[in-house]
N, C-alpha and C positions, 0 to 999 in steps of 0.2 A: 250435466256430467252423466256419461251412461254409467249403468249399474255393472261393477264386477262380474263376470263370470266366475260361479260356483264352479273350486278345483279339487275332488276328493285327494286327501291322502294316500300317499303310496301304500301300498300293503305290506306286510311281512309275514314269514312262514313261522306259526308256532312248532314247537317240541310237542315233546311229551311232559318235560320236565316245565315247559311253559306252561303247559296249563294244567300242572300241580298246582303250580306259583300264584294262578288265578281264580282256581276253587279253593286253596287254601283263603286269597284273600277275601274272596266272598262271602266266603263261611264264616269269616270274622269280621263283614261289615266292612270293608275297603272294596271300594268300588272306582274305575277312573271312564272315565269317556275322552277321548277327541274334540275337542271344538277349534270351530274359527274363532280366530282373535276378533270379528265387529262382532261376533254372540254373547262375550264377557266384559265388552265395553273395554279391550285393550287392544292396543297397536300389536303384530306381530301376524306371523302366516298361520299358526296353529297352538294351541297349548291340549296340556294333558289337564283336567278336570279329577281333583283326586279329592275320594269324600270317606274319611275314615271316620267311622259312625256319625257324628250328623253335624261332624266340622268339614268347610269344604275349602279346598285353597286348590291352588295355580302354578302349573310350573312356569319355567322362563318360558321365553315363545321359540319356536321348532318350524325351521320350514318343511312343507308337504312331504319332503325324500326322508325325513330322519324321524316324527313326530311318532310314527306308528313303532317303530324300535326304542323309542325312549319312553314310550307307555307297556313295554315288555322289561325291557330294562327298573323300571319301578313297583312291577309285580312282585318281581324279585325283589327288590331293594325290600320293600314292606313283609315280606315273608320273611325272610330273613333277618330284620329287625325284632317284629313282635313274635317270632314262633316259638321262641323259648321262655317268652313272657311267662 
């Protein structure tokens, strides 16, 4: 069986307001990456890799067109959530 060809993610255009949402969550230890689904040993075209302080979990899986707007999309979510903590 041949080997897959590597398909990077589509891209998306950050704000400004986006990358508050991503130095805020940096600053507080929320971290996310992109991965392929055979790199976390799960079925699926892409997942978002999210590690708030040194817990790390998985979102559902995202095909290549949507994966990079749903990892923008949980920047926000995460700021939003803990900022008035």
């Amino acid at each position: 069986m041949p080997k897959s060809k590597y398909k990077p993610p589509v891209r998306t255009v950050y704000l400004k307001e986006d990358y508050e949402a991503v130095d805020w969550c940096h600053k507080n230890r929320i971290t996310m990456c992109v991965i392929p689904g055979y790199l976390c040993d799960r079925r699926g075209d892409y997942y978002v890799e999210i590690k708030i302080k040194d817990k790390v979990v998985y979102s559902p899986p995202y095909d290549k067109n949507e994966v990079a707007d749903k990892q923008k999309e949980f920047y926000h979510y995460y700021k939003n959530k803990y900022e008035n903590n």
